[in-house]
PDB file of N, CA, C and O in Angstrom:
ATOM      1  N   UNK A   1      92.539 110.943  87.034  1.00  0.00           N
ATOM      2  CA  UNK A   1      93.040 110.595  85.720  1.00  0.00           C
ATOM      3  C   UNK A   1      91.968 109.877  84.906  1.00  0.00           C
ATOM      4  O   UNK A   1      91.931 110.075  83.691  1.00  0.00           O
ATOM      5  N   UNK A   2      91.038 109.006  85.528  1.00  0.00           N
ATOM      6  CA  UNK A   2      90.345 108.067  84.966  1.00  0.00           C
ATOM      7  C   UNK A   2      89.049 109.096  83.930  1.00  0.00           C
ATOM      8  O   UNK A   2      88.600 108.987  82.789  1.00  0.00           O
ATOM      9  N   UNK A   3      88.865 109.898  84.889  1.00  0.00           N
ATOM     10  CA  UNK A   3      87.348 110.936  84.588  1.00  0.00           C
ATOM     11  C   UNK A   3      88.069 112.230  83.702  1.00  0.00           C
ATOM     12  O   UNK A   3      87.363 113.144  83.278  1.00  0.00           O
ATOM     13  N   UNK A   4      89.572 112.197  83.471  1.00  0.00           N
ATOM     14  CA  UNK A   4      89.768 113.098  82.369  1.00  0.00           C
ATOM     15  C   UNK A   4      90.303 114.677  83.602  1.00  0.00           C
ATOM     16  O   UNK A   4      90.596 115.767  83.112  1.00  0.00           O
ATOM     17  N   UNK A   5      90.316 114.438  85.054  1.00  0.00           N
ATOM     18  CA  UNK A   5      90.111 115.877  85.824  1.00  0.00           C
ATOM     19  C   UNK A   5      91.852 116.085  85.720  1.00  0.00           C
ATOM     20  O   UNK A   5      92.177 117.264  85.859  1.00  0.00           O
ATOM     21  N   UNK A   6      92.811 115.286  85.535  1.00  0.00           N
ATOM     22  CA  UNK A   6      94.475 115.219  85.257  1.00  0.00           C
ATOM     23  C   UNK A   6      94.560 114.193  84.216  1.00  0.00           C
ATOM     24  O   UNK A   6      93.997 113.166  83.841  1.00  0.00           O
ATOM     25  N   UNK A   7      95.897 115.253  83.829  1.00  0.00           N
ATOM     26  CA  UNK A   7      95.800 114.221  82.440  1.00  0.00           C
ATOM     27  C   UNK A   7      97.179 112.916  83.443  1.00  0.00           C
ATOM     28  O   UNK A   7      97.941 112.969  84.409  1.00  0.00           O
ATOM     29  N   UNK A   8      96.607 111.595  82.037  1.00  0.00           N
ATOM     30  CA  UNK A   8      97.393 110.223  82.734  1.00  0.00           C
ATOM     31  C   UNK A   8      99.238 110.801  83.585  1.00  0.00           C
ATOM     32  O   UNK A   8      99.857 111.864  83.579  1.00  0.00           O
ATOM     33  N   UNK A   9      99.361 110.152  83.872  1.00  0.00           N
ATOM     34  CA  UNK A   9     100.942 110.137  84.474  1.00  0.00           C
ATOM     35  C   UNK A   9     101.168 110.652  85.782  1.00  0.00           C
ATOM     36  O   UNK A   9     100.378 110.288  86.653  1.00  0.00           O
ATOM     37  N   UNK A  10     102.012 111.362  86.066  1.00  0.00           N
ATOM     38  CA  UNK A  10     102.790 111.777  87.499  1.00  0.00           C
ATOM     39  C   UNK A  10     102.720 113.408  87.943  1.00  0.00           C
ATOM     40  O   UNK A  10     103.207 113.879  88.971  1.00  0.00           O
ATOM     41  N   UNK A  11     102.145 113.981  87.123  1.00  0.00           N
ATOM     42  CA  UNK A  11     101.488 115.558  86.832  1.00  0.00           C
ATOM     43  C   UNK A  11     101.434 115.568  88.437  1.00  0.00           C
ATOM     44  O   UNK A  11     100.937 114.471  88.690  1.00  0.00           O
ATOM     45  N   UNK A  12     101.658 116.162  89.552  1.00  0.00           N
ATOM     46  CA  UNK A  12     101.195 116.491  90.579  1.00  0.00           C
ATOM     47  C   UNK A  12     101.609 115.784  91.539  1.00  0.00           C
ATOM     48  O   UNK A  12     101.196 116.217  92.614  1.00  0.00           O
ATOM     49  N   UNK A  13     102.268 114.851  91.627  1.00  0.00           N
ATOM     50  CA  UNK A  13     102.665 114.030  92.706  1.00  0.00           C
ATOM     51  C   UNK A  13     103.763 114.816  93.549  1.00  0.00           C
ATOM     52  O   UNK A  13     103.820 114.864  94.777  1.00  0.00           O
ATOM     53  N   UNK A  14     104.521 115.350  92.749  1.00  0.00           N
ATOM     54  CA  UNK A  14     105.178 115.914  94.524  1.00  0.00           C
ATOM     55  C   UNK A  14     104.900 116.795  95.037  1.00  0.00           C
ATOM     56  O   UNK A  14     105.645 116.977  95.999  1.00  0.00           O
ATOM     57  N   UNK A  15     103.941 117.754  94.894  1.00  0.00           N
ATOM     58  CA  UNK A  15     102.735 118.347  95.312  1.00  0.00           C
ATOM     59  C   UNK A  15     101.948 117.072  96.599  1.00  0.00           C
ATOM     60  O   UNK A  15     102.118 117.197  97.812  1.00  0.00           O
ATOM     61  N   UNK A  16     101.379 116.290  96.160  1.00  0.00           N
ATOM     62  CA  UNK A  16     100.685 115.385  96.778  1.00  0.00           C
ATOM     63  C   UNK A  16     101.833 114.646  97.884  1.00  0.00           C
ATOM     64  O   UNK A  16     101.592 114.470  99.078  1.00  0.00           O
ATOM     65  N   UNK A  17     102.800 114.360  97.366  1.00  0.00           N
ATOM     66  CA  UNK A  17     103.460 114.036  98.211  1.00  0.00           C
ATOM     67  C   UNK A  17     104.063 114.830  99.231  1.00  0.00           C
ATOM     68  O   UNK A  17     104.881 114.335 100.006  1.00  0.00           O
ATOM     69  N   UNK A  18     103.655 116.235  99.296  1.00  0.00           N
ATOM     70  CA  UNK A  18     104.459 116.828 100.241  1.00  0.00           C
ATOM     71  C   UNK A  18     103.063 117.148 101.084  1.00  0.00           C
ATOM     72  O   UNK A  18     103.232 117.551 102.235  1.00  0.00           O
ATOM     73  N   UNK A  19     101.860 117.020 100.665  1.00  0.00           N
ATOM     74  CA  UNK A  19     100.596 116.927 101.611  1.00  0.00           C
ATOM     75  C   UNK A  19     100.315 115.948 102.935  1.00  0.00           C
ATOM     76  O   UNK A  19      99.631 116.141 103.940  1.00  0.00           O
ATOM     77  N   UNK A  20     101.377 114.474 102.384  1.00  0.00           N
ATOM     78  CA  UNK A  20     101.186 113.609 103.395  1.00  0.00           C
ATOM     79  C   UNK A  20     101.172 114.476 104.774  1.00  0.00           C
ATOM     80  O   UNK A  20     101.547 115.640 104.910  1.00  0.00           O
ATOM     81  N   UNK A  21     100.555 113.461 105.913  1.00  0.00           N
ATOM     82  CA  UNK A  21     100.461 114.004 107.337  1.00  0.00           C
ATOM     83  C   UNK A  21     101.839 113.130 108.349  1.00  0.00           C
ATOM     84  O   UNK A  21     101.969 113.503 109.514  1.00  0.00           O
ATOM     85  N   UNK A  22     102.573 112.257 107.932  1.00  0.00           N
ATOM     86  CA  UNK A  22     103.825 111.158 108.838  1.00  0.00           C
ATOM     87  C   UNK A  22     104.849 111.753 107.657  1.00  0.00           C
ATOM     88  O   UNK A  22     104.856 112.305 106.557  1.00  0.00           O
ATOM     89  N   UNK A  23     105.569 111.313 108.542  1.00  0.00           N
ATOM     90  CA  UNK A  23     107.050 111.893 108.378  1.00  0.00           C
ATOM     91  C   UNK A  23     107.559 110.311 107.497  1.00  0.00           C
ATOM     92  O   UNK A  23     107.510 109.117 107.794  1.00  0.00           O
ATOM     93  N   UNK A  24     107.999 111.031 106.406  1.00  0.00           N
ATOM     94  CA  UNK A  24     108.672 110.048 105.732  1.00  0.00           C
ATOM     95  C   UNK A  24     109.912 110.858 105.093  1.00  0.00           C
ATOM     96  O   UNK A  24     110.072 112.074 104.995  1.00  0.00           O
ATOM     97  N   UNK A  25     110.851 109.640 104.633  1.00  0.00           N
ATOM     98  CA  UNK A  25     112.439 109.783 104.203  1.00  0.00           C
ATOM     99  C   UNK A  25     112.376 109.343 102.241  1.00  0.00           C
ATOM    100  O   UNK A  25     113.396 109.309 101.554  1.00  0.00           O
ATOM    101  N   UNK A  26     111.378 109.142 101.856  1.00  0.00           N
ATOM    102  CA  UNK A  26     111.466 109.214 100.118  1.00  0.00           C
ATOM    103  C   UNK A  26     109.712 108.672  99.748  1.00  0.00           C
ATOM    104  O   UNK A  26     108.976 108.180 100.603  1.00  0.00           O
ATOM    105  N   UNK A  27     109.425 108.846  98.688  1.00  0.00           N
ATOM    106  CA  UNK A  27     107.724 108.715  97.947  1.00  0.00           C
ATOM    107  C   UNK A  27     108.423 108.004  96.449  1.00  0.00           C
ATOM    108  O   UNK A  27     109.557 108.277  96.055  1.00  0.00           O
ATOM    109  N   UNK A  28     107.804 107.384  95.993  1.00  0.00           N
ATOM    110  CA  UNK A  28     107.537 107.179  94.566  1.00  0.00           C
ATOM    111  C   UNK A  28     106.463 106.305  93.740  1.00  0.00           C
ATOM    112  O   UNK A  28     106.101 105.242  94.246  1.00  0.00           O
ATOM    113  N   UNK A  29     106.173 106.520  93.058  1.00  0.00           N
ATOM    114  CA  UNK A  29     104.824 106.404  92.268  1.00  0.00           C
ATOM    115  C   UNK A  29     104.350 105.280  90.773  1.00  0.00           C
ATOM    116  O   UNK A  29     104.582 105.441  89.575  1.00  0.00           O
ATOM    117  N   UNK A  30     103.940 104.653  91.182  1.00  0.00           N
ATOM    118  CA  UNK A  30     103.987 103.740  89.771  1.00  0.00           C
ATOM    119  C   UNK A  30     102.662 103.674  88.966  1.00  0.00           C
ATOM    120  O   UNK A  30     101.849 102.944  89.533  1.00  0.00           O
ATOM    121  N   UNK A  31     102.107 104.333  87.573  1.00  0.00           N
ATOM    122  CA  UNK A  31     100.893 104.154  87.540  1.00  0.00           C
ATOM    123  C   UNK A  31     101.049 103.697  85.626  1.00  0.00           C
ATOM    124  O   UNK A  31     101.982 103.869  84.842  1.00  0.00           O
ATOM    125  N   UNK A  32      99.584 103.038  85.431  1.00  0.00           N
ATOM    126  CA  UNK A  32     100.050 102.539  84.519  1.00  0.00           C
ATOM    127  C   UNK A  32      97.914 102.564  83.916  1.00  0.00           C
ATOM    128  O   UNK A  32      97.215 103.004  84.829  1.00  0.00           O
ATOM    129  N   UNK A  33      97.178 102.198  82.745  1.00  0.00           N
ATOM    130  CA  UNK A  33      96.040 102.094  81.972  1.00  0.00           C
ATOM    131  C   UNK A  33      95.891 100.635  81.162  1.00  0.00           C
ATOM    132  O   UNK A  33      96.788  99.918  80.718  1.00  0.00           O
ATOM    133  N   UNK A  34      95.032 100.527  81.141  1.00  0.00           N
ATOM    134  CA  UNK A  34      94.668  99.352  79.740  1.00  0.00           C
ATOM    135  C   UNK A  34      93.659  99.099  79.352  1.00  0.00           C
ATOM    136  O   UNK A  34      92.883  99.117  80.307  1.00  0.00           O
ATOM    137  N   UNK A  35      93.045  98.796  78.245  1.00  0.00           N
ATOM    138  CA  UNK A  35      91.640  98.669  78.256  1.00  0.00           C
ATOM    139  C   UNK A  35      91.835  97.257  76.973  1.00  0.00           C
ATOM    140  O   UNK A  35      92.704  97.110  76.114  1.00  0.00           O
ATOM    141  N   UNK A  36      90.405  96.232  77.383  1.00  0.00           N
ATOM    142  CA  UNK A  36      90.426  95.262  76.476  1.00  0.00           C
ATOM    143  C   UNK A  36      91.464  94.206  76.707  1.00  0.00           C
ATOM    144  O   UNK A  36      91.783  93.569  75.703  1.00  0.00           O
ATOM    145  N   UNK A  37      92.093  93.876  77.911  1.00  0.00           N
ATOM    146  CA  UNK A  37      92.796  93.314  78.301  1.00  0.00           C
ATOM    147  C   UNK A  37      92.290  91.770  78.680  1.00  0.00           C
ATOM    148  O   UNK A  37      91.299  91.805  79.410  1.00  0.00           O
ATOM    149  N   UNK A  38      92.733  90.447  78.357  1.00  0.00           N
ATOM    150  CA  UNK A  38      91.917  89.492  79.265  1.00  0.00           C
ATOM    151  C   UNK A  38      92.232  89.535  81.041  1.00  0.00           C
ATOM    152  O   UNK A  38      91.297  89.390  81.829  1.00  0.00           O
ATOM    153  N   UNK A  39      93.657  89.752  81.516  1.00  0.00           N
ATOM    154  CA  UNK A  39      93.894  89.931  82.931  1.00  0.00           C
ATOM    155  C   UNK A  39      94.369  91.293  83.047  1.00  0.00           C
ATOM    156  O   UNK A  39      95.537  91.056  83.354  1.00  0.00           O
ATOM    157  N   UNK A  40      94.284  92.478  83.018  1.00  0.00           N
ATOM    158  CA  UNK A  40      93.865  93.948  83.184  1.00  0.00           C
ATOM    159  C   UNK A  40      95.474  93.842  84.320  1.00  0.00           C
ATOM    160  O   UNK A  40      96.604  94.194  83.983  1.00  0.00           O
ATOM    161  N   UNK A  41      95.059  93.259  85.654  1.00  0.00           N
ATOM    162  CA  UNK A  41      95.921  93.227  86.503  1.00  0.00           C
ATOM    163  C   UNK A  41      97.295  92.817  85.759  1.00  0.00           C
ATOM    164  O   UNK A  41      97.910  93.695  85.153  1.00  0.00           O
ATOM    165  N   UNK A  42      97.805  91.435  85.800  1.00  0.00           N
ATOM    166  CA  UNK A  42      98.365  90.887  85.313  1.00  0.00           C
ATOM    167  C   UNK A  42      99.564  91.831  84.184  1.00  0.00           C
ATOM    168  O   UNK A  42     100.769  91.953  84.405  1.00  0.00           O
ATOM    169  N   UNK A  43      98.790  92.410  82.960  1.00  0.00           N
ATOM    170  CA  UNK A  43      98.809  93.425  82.219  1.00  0.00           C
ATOM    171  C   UNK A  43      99.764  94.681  82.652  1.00  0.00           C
ATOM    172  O   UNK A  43     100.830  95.154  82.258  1.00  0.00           O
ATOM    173  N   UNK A  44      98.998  94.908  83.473  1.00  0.00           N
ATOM    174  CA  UNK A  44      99.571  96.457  84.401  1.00  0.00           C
ATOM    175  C   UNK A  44     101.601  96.094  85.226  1.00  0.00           C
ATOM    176  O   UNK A  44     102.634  96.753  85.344  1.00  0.00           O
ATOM    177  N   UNK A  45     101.071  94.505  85.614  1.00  0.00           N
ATOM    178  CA  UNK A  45     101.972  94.150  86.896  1.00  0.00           C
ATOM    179  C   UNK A  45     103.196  94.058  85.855  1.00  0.00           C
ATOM    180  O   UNK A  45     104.189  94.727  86.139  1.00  0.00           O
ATOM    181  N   UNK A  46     103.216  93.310  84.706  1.00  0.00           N
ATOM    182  CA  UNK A  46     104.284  92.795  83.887  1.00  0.00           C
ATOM    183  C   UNK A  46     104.538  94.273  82.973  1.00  0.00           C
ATOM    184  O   UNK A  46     105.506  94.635  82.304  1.00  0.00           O
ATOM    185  N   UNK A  47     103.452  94.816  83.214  1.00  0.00           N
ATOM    186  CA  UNK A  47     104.455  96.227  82.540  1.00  0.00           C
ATOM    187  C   UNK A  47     105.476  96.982  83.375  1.00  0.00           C
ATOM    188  O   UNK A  47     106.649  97.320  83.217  1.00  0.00           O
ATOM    189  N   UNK A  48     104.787  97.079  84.091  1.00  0.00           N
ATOM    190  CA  UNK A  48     105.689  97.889  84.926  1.00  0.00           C
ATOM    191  C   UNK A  48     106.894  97.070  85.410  1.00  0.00           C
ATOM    192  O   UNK A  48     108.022  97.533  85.243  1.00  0.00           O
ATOM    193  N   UNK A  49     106.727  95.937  85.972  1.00  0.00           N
ATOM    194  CA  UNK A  49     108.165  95.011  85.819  1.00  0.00           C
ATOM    195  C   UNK A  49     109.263  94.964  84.918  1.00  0.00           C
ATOM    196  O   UNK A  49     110.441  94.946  85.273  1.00  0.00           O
ATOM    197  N   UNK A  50     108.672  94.936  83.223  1.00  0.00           N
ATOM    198  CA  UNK A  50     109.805  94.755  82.375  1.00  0.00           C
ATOM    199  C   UNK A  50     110.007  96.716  82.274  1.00  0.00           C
ATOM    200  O   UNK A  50     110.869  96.914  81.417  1.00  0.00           O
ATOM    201  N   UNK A  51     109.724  97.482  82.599  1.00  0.00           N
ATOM    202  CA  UNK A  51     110.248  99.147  83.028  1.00  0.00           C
ATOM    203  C   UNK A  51     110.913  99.534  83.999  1.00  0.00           C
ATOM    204  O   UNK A  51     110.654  99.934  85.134  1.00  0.00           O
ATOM    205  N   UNK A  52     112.164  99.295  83.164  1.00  0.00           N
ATOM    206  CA  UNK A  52     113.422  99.762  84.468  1.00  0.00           C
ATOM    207  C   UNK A  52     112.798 101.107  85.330  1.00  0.00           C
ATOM    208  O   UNK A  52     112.228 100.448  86.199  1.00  0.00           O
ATOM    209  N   UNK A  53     112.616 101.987  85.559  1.00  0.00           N
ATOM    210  CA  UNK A  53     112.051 102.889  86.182  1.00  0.00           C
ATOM    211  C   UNK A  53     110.961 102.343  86.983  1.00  0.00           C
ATOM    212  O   UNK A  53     110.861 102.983  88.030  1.00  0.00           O
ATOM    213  N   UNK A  54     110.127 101.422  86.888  1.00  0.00           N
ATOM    214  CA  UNK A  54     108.927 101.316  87.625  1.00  0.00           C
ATOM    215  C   UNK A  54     109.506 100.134  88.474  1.00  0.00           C
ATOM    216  O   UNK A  54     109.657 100.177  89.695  1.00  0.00           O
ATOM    217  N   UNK A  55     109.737  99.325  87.857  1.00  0.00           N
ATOM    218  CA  UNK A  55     110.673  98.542  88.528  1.00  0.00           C
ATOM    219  C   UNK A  55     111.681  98.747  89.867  1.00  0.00           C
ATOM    220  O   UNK A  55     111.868  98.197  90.953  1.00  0.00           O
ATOM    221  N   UNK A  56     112.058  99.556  89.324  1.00  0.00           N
ATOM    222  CA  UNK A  56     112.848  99.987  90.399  1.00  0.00           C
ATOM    223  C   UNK A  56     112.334 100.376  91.892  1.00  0.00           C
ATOM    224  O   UNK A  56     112.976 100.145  92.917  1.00  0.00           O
ATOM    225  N   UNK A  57     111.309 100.885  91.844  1.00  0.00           N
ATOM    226  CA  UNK A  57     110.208 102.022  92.360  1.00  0.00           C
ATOM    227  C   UNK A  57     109.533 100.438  93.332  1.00  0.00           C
ATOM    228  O   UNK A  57     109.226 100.445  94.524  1.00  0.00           O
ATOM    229  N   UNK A  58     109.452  99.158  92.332  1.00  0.00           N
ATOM    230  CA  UNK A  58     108.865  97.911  92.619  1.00  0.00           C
ATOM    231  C   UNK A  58     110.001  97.744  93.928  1.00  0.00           C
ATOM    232  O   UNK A  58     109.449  97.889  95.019  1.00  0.00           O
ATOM    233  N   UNK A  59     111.019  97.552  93.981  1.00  0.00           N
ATOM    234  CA  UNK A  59     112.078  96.933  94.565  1.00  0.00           C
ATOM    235  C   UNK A  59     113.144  97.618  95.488  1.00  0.00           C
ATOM    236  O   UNK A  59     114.116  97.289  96.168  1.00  0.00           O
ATOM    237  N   UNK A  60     112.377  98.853  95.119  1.00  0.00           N
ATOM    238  CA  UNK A  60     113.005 100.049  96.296  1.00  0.00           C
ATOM    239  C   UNK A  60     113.052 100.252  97.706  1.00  0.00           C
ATOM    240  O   UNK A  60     111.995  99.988  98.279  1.00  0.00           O
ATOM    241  N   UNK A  61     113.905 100.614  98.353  1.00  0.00           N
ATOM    242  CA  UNK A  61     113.887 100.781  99.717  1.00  0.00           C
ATOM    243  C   UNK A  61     113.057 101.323 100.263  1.00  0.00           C
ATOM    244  O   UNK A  61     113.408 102.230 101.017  1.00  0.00           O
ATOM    245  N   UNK A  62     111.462 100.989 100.119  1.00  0.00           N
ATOM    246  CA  UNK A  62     110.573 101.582 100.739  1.00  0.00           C
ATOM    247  C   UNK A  62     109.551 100.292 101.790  1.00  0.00           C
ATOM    248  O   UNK A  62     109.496  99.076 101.608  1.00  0.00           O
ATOM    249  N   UNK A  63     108.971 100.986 102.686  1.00  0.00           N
ATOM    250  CA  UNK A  63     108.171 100.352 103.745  1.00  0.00           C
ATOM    251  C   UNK A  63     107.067 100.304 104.258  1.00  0.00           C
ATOM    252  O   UNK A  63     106.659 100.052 105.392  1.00  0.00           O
ATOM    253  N   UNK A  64     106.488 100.643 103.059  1.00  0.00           N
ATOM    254  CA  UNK A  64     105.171 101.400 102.877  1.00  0.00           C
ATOM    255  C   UNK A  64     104.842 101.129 101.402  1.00  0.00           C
ATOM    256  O   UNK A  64     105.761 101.209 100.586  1.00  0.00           O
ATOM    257  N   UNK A  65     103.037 100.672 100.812  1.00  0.00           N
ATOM    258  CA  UNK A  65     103.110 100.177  99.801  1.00  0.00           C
ATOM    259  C   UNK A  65     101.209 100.667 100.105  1.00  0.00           C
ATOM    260  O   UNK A  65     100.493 100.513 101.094  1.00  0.00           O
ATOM    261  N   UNK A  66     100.915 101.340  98.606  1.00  0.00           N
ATOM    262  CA  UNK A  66      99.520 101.252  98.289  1.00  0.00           C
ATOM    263  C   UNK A  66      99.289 101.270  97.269  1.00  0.00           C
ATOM    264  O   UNK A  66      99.903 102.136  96.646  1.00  0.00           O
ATOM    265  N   UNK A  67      98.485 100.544  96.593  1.00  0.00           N
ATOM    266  CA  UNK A  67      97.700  99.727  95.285  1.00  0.00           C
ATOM    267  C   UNK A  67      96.300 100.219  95.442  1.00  0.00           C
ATOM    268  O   UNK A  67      95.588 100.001  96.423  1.00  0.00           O
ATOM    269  N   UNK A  68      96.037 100.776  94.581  1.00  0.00           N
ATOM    270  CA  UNK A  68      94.462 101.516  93.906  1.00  0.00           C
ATOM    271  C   UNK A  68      94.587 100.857  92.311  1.00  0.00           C
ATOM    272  O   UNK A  68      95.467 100.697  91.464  1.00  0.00           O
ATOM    273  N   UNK A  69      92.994 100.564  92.490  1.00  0.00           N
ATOM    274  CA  UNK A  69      92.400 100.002  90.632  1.00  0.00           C
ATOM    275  C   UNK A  69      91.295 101.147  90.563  1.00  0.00           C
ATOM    276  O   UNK A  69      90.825 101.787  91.503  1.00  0.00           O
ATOM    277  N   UNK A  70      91.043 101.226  89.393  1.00  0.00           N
ATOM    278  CA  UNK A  70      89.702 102.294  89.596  1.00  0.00           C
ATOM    279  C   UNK A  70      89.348 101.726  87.776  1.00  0.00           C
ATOM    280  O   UNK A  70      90.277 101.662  86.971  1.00  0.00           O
ATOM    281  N   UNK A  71      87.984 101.386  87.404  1.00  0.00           N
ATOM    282  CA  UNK A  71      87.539 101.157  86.382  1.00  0.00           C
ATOM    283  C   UNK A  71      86.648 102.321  85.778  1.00  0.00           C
ATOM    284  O   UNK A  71      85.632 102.721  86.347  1.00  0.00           O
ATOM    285  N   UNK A  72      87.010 102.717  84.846  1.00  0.00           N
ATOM    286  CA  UNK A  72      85.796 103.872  84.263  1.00  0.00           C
ATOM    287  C   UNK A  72      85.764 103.599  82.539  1.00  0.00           C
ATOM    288  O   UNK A  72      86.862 103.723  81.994  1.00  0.00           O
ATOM    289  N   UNK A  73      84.963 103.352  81.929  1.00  0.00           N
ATOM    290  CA  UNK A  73      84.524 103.206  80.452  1.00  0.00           C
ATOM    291  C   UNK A  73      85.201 101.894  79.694  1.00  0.00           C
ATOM    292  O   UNK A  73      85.290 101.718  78.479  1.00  0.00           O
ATOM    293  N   UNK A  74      85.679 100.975  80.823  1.00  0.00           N
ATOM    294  CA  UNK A  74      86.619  99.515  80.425  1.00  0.00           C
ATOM    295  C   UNK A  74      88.002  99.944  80.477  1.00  0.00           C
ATOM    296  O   UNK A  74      88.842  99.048  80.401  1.00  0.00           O
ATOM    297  N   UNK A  75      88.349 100.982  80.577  1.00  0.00           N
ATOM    298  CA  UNK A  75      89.681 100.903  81.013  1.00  0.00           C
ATOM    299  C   UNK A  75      90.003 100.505  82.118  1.00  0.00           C
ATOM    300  O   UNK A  75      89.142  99.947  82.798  1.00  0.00           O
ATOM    301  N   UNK A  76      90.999 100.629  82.498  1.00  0.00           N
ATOM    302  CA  UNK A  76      91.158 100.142  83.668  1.00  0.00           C
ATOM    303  C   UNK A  76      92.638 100.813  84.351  1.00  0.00           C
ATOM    304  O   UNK A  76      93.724 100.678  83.787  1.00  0.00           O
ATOM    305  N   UNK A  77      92.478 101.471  85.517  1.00  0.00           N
ATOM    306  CA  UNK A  77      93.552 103.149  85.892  1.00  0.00           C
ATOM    307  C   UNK A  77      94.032 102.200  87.173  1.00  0.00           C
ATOM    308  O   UNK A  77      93.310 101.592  87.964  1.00  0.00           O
ATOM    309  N   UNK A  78      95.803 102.285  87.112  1.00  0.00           N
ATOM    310  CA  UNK A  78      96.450 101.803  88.663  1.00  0.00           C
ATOM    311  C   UNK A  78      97.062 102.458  88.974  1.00  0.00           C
ATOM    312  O   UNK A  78      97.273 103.330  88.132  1.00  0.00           O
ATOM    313  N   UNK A  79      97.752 102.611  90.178  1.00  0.00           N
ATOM    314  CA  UNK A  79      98.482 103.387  90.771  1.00  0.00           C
ATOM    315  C   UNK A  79      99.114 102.596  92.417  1.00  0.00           C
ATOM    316  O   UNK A  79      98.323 102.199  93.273  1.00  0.00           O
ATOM    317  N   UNK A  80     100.457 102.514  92.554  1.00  0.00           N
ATOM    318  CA  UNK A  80     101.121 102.301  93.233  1.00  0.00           C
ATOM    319  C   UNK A  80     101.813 103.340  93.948  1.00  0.00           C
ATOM    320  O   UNK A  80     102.121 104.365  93.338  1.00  0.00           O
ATOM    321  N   UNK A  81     102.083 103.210  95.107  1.00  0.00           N
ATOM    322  CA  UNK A  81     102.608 104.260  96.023  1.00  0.00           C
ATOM    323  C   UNK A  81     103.094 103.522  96.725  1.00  0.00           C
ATOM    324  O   UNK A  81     102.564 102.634  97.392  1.00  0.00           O
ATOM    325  N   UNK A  82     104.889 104.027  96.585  1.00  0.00           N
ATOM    326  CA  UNK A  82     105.661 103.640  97.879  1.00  0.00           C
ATOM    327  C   UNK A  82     106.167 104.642  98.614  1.00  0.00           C
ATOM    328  O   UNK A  82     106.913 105.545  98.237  1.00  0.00           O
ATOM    329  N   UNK A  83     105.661 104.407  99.841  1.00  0.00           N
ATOM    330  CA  UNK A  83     107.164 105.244 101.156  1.00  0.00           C
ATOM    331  C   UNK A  83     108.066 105.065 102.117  1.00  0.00           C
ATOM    332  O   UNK A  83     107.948 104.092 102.861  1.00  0.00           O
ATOM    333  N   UNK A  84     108.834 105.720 102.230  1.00  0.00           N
ATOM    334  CA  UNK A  84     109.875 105.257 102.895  1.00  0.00           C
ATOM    335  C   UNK A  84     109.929 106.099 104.285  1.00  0.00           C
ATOM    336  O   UNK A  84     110.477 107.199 104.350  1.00  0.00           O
ATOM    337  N   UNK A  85     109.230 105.393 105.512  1.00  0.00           N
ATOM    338  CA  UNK A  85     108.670 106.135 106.726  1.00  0.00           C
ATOM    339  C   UNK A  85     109.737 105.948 107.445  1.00  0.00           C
ATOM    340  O   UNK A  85     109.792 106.388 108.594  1.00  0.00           O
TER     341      UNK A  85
END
């Protein structure tokens, strides 16, 4: 997303999610941009909090949790992944 190769959002994820190699019972995805931010993180975390949808995804019955940052031209690209193994 960052380098322009998918455009921003969820384009492909259950594709990707059906690549995993462990057996899991649900996936969902939280991703979010910002650029010019003073806390970038911070930024990202309280968005997706006050977004019922991402939120949710935050607080979901999952047991499994991965956080990626990736910086390219001052923006700044996240992505959350939960599963439910």
């Amino acid at each position: 997303m960052a380098e322009g190769k998918v455009p921003f959002g969820h384009e492909g994820f259950s594709e990707w999610a059906k690549s995993v190699t462990f057996y899991t019972k649900g996936f969902a995805e939280n991703v979010a941009y910002n650029y010019n931010c003073a806390d970038p993180v911070e930024t990202a975390v309280i968005g997706w909090i006050n977004s019922e949808g991402h939120r949710w995804n935050m607080i979901g019955y999952y047991n499994l949790c991965s956080i990626s940052v990736y910086c390219h031209g001052g923006y700044y690209y996240f992505t959350q992944l939960f599963a439910l193994a």
